[in-house]
Structure formats: C-alpha cells, structure tokens
C-alpha positions as CSV (number, residue, x, y, z in Angstrom):
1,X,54.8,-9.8,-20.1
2,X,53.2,-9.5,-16.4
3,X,49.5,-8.4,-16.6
4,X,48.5,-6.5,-13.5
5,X,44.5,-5.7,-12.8
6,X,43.4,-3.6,-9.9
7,X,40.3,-3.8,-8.4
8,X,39.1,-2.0,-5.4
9,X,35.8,-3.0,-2.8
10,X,34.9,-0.7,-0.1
11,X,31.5,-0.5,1.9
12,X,30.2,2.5,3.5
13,X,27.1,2.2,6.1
14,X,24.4,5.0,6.6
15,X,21.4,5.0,8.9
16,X,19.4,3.4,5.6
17,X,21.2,1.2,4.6
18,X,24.9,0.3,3.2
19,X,26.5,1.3,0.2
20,X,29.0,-1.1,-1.5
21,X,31.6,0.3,-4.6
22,X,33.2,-2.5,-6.4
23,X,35.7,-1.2,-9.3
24,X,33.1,2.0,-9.8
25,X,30.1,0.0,-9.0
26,X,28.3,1.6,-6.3
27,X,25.1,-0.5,-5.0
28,X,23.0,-0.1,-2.4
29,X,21.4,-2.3,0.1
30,X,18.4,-1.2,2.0
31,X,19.1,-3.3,5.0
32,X,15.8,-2.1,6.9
33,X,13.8,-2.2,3.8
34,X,14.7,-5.7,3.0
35,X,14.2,-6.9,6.5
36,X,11.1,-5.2,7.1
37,X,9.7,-6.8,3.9
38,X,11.2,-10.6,4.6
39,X,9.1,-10.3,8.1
40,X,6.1,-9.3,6.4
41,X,6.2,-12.2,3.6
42,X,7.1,-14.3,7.0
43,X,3.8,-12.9,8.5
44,X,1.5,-13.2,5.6
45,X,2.4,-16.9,5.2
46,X,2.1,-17.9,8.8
47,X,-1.0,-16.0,8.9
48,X,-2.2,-17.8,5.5
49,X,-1.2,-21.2,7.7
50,X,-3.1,-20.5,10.4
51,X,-6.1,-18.8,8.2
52,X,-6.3,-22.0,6.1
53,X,-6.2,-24.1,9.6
54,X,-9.7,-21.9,10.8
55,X,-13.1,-23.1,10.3
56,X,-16.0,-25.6,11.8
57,X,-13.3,-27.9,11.0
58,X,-10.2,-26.9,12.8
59,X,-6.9,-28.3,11.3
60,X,-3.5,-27.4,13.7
61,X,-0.7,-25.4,11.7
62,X,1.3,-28.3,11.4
63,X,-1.1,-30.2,9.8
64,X,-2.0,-27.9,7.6
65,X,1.7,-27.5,6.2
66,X,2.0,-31.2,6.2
67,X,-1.6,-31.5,4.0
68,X,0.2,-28.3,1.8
69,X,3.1,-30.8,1.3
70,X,1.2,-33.8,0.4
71,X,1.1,-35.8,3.3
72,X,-2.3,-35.2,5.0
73,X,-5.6,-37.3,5.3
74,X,-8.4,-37.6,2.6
75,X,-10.2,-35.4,4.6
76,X,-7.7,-32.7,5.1
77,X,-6.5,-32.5,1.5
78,X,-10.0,-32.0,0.7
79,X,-10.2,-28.8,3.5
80,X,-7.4,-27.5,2.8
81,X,-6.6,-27.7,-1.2
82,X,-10.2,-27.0,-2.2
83,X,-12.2,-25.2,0.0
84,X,-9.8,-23.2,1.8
85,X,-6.5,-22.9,0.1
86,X,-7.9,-20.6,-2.3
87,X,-9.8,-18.6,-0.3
88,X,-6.2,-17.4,1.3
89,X,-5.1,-17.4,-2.1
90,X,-7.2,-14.9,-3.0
91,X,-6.9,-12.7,0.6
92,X,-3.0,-12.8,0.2
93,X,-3.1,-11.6,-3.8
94,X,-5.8,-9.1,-3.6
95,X,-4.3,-7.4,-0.6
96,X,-0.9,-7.1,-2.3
97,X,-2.3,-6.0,-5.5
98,X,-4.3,-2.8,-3.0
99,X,-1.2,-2.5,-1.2
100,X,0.8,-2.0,-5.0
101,X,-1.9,0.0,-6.0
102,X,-2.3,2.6,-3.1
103,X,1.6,3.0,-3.1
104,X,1.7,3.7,-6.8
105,X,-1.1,6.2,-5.9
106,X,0.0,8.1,-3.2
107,X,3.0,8.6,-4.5
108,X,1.9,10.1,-8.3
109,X,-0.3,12.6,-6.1
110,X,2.5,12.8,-3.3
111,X,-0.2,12.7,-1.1
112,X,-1.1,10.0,1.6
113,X,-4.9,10.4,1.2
114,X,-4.4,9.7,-2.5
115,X,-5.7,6.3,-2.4
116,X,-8.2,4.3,-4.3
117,X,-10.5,4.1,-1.8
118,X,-10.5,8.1,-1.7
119,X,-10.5,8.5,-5.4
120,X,-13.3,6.3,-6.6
121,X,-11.7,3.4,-8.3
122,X,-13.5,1.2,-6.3
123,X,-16.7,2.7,-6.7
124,X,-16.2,2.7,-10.2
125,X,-15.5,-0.6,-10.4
126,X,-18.3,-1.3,-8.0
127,X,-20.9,0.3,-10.4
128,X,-19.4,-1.9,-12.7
129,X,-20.4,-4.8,-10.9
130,X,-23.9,-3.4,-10.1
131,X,-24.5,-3.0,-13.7
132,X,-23.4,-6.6,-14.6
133,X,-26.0,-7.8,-11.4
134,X,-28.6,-5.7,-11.6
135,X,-29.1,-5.0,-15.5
136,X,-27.3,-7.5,-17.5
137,X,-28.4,-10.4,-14.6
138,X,-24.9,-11.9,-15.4
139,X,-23.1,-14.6,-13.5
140,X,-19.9,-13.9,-11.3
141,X,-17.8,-14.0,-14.4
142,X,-19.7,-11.3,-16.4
143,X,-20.1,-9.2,-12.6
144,X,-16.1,-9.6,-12.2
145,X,-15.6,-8.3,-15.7
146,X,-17.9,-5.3,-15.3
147,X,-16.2,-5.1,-11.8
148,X,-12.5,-4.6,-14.5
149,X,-14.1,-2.0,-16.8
150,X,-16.1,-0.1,-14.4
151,X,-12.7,0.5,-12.6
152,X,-10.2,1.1,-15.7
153,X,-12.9,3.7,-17.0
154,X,-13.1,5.5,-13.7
155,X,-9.3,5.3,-13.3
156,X,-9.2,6.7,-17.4
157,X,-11.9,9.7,-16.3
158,X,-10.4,10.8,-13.2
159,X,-6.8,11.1,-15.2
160,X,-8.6,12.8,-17.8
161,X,-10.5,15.1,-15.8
162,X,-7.4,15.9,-13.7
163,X,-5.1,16.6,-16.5
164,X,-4.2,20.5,-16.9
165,X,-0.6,20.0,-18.1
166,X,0.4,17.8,-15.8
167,X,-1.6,16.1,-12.8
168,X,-1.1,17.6,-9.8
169,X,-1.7,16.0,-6.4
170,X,-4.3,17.6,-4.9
171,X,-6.3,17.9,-8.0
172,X,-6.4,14.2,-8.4
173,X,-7.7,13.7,-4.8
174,X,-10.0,16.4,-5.8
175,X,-11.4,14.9,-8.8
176,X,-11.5,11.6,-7.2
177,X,-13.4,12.4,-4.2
178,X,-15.9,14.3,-6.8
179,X,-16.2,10.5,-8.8
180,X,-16.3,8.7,-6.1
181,X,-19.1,10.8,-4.5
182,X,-21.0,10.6,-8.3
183,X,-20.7,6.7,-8.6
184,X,-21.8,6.0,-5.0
185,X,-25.0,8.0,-6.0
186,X,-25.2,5.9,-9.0
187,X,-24.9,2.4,-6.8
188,X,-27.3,3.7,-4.2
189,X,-30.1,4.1,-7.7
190,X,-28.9,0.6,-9.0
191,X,-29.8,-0.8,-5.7
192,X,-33.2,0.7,-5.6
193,X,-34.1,-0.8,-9.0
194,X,-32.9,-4.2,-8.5
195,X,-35.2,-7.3,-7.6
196,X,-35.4,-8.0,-3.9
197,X,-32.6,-11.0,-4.6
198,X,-30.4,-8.9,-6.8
199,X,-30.2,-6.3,-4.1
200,X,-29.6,-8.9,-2.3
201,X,-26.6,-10.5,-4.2
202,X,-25.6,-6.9,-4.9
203,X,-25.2,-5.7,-1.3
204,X,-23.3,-8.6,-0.4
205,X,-20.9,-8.3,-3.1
206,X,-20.4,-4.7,-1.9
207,X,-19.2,-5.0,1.8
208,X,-16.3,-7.0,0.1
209,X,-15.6,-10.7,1.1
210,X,-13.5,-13.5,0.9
211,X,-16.3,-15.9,1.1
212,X,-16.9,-18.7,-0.9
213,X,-13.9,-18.0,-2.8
214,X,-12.9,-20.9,-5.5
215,X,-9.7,-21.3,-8.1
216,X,-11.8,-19.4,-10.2
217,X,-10.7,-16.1,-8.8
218,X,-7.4,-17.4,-8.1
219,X,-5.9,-18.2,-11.8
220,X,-7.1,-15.0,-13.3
221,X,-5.9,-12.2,-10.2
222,X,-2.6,-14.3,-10.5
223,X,-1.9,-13.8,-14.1
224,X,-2.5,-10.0,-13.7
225,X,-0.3,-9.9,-10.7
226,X,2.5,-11.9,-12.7
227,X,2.0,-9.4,-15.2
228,X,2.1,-6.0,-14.2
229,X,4.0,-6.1,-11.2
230,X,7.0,-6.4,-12.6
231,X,6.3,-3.9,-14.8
232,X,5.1,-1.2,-12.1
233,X,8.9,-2.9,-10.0
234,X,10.8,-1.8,-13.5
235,X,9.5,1.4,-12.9
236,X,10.1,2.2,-9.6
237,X,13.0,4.3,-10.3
238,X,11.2,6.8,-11.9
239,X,8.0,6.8,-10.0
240,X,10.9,7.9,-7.1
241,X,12.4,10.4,-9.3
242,X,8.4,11.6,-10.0
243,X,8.0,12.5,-5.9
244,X,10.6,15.1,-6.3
245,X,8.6,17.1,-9.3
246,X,7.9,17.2,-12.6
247,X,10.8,19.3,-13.2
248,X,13.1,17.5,-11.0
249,X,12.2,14.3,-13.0
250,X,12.8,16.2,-16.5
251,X,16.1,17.0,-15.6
252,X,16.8,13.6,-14.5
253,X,16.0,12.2,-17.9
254,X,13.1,10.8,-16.7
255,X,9.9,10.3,-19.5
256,X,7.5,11.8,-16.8
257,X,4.1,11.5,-18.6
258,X,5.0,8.2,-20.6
259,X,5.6,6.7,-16.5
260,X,3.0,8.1,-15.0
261,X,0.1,6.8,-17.2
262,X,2.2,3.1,-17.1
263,X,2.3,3.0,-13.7
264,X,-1.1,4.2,-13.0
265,X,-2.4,1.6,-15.8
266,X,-1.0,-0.5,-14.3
267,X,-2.5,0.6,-10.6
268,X,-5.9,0.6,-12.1
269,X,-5.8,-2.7,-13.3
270,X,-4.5,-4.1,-10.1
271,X,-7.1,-2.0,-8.2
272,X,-9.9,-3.4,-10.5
273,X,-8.7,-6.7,-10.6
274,X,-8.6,-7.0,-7.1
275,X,-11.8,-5.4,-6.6
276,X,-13.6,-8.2,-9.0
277,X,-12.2,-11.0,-7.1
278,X,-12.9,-9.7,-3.5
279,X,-15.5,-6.9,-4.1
280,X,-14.4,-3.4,-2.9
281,X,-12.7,-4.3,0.1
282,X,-11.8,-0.9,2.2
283,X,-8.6,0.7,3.5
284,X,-5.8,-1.8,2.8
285,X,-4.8,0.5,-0.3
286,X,-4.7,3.3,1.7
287,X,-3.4,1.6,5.1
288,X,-0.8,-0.7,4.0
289,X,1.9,1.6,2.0
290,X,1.4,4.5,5.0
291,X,2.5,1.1,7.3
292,X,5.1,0.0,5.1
293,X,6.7,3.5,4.8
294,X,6.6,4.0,8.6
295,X,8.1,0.5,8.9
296,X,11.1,0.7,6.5
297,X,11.6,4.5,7.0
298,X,12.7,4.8,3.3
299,X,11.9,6.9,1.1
300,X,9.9,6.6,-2.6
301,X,7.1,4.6,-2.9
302,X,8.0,1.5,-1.0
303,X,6.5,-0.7,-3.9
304,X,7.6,-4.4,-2.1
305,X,6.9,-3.9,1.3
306,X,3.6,-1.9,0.6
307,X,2.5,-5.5,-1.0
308,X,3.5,-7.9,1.6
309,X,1.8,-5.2,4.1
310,X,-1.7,-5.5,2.3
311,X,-1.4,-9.1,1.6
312,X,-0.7,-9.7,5.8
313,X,-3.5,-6.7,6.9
314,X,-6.0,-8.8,4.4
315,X,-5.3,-12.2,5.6
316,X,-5.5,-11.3,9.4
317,X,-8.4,-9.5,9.3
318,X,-10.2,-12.3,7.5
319,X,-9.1,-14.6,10.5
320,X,-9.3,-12.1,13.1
321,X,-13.2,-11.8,11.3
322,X,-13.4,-15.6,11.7
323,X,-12.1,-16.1,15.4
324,X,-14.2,-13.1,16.6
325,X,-17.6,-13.6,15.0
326,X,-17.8,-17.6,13.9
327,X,-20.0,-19.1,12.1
328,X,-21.8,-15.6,11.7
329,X,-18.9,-15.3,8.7
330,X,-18.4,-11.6,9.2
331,X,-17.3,-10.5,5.7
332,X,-13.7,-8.9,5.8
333,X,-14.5,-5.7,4.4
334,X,-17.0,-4.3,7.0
335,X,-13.6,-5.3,9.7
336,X,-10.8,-3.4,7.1
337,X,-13.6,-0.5,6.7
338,X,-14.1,-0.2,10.2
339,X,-10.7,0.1,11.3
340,X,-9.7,2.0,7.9
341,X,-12.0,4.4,8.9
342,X,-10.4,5.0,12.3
343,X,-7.0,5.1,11.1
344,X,-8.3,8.0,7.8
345,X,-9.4,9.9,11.1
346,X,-6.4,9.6,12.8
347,X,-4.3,10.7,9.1
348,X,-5.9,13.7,8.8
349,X,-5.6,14.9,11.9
350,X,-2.4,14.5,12.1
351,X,-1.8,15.9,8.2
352,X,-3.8,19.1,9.7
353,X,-1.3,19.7,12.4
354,X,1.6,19.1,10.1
355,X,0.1,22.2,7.9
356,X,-0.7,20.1,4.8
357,X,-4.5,20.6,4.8
C-alpha cells in the first residue's frame, strides 16, 4: 500500500509585509513592523547602557555592561546595581507601560488625541497622590497606592460618563478633557491647603521624575507589566477589528463591549501604575504610539512597537535631561512635557487641515 501526502508552501510579498500558506495555513509576517520594533528594543537598551553609565560618576558603556555581567569593581557594582540600575529600570517599564496605554487608547476612541494625558487619567491619579500627601501624610507606598486608585476611578468615571450605548470617540476625548480639567482644579486646592513641605513634596512628585528611584518601584511596576500585557497582546486582534466599528466588529464575531472594558482595564492600570512609580510624566502616551504607527506604517494599534517607542523616548529624555542640565537634575517630565506640548501643537494642526476637527 503506497501512502502519498501532499503539501503545498507558497509565499506571497506585499508592501507590508509577506504572506506565507503552508497546506491552508496562511501567516503573516510584518517585516517592517518587526524590524521597526527590534531597532527600538535595540535603542532602548543602548540608551539604558549609556543612561546607567551618566552621573558625577561617569562609568564608559563597556564598563557598565561588563559590571551588568558581573565582572566590574566594588565600586561600580555598587553604581550601577543599586543606585542606578533601577532608576533605568523604572524609565524603561513606565515608558512602555504609557506607550501600551496611549495605543490602547487612541485606538478604542479612534482618535490620536485620545490619550491619557488628554483624558485625565493622569490627573486622576495625580489627585490620588495629593490626597495620600497632603491629607493622609502617607509615605511613598501609601502616595503610590492612592496614585493606582485615583487613576482606576478616573479611568471607571470617564467610561461611565461616556457610555450612551456604546463609547464613541469623540465623546471619550470629550468627557476626558472635562475630568481632566475638574481634577487639575482639585490638585491646584490640595496644594493650597498643604503645609509648606507637603507642597513641597507634592509639587515635586507632580512634574514627574525618575529621581531617586530604588527596587522599590521596580518589583511592583514589573509584576503589573508581566500581567496585563499579555493580556491587552491576547487581545490585539479584536482591539483591530474595534477600529473598523462597532458593527464591523459584531459581524466579525467579535465580543465588542466584553474587549473594550478588558483592554481599557487593563490601560488604566498600566497608566496608573506607571504614574505611581514615576509621577505623571507627560506626552510619551500620547507621542510614542503616533511614532510607532508612522514608523511601522501598519495599521491597528501597533501594541509592541508603541512600547519599545515610550520605553526609548523615556530613557533618552532622562539622559538627554542629565547631559544638558547636570547636577541641576532636571526632572524628566518638565523635558517630555515640553516637547509633548510642541508635538500636540503640531497634531492638531495638522488633524485640522486633514478635516478631522
């Protein structure tokens, strides 16, 4: 008896990407995507190299990878594993968890000004934090968890408040820009009735700053990282299918409200978390997945490379905020918000010529 089996591979290249069909399994392969994403992990790790190597103390790159590895001086192993490794840590998670988070949020509201920044989740979550400094006199473990609630409530009350059978874009960036005017009112009369050194403590906390940052911000921003970004990748399908419509997605079989409250848990929760470790650092959610999209030229929310995008733009700010300033220790989110600033200019004028405001 002679047994025969057939099987048939052809490839097919597009200006995306490359499509491969193995015995009726079709897969594609954003080459772009995938090689815009590997040079931004590249980036974000040299850039962590050379960030870590920064300082009153300078330590070259090579050294700093040979310390990394085990092999460096007392000295250096001190620098570099305790007092600066985790401030990098910290940069390099909390800008992807923003870059995650804006992605996941401009493209529920299919809108590139729906952002964090523009929708009050980090004003929520900064109240938060002002309510842990200036009423409860708590220490940075109580200010980062009212930093966590103060953001998932905001991000629970602007969903609320934007529901009308179904959340519509615009009406999110609506409602958002309405919280996040309400709660930076509310911060502005928290900061009048603190104590001279709790406004102090407070303001510092709200330009947003890697400073000082210890493995006590890296273990806990890492376990939510490891946690919901899978989740918000195992969705990414959907959240695709989402861009096209409500309908669209129905038809597709998609369970549209069941995703769309996951994935925007799940963006609060990064945005919040992020937000407690750092303080409200500006623009990278809303900067880094417009960057990543123009990079990759794919379409859907761009999920990947709009992390490695934040978590480079966070950790070269902080050393371009390093090397430009010194010892004066310029905190990293007065450099993202100045720049953010200029780049939300530049987006809506160029969304007004395009018709779309």
């Amino acid at each position: 008896m002679n047994v025969s089996k057939r099987t048939s591979t052809s490839s097919t290249a597009g200006a995306r990407g490359v499509t491969l069909r193995t015995a009726g399994l079709s897969l594609r392969l954003d080459v772009r995507g995938a090689v815009v994403g590997l040079l931004l992990i590249a980036l974000a790790l040299v850039m962590g190299v050379v960030l870590i190597g920064t300082g009153d103390f300078p330590i070259a790159p090579a050294d700093v990878v040979r310390t990394l590895l085990g092999n460096g001086t007392v000295a250096q192993d001190f620098i570099v594993n305790e007092l600066r490794l985790p401030r990098v840590l910290v940069g390099l998670l909390v800008g992807a968890a923003l870059g995650m988070g804006g992605a996941i949020f401009q493209s529920i509201s299919r809108n590139p000004l729906g952002s964090p920044d523009v929708i009050g989740l980090g004003q929520g979550a900064a109240a938060g934090a002002l309510t842990a400094i200036v009423l409860v006199k708590g220490d940075p473990s109580v200010v980062a968890t009212g930093a966590v609630l103060g953001g998932a409530l905001t991000g629970l009350g602007v969903y609320a408040l934007a529901w009308r059978q179904g959340v519509h874009g615009y009406r999110l960036v609506l409602v958002g820009i309405g919280t996040s005017a309400t709660f930076t009112a509310v911060n502005g009369y928290l900061l009048t009735q603190a104590r001279q050194e709790d406004a102090a403590r407070a303001v510092l906390w709200l330009t947003g700053s890697l400073n000082g940052r210890d493995w006590d911000q890296v273990w806990p921003l890492l376990a939510v990282c490891a946690v919901l970004m899978p989740v918000v990748i195992g969705q990414a399908r959907n959240l695709r299918m989402l861009e096209m419509g409500d309908d669209s997605a129905y038809a597709l079989g998609v369970r549209v409200e069941r995703t769309r409250m996951v994935v925007m848990g799940a963006a609060v929760l990064l945005v919040a978390s992020a937000t407690a470790a750092a303080g409200p650092v500006a623009f990278v959610a809303l900067v880094a997945p417009q960057l990543a999209r123009r990079l990759t030229r794919s379409p859907g929310p761009n999920l990947l490379p709009a992390a490695w995008m934040g978590a480079a733009l966070l950790v070269t700010a902080d050393w371009a905020a390093q090397r430009t300033f010194g010892a004066d220790q310029l905190p990293v989110g007065v450099l993202t918000g100045m720049l953010g600033g200029a780049y939300l200019l530049w987006l809506l004028v160029t969304e007004r010529r395009a018709g779309r405001i």
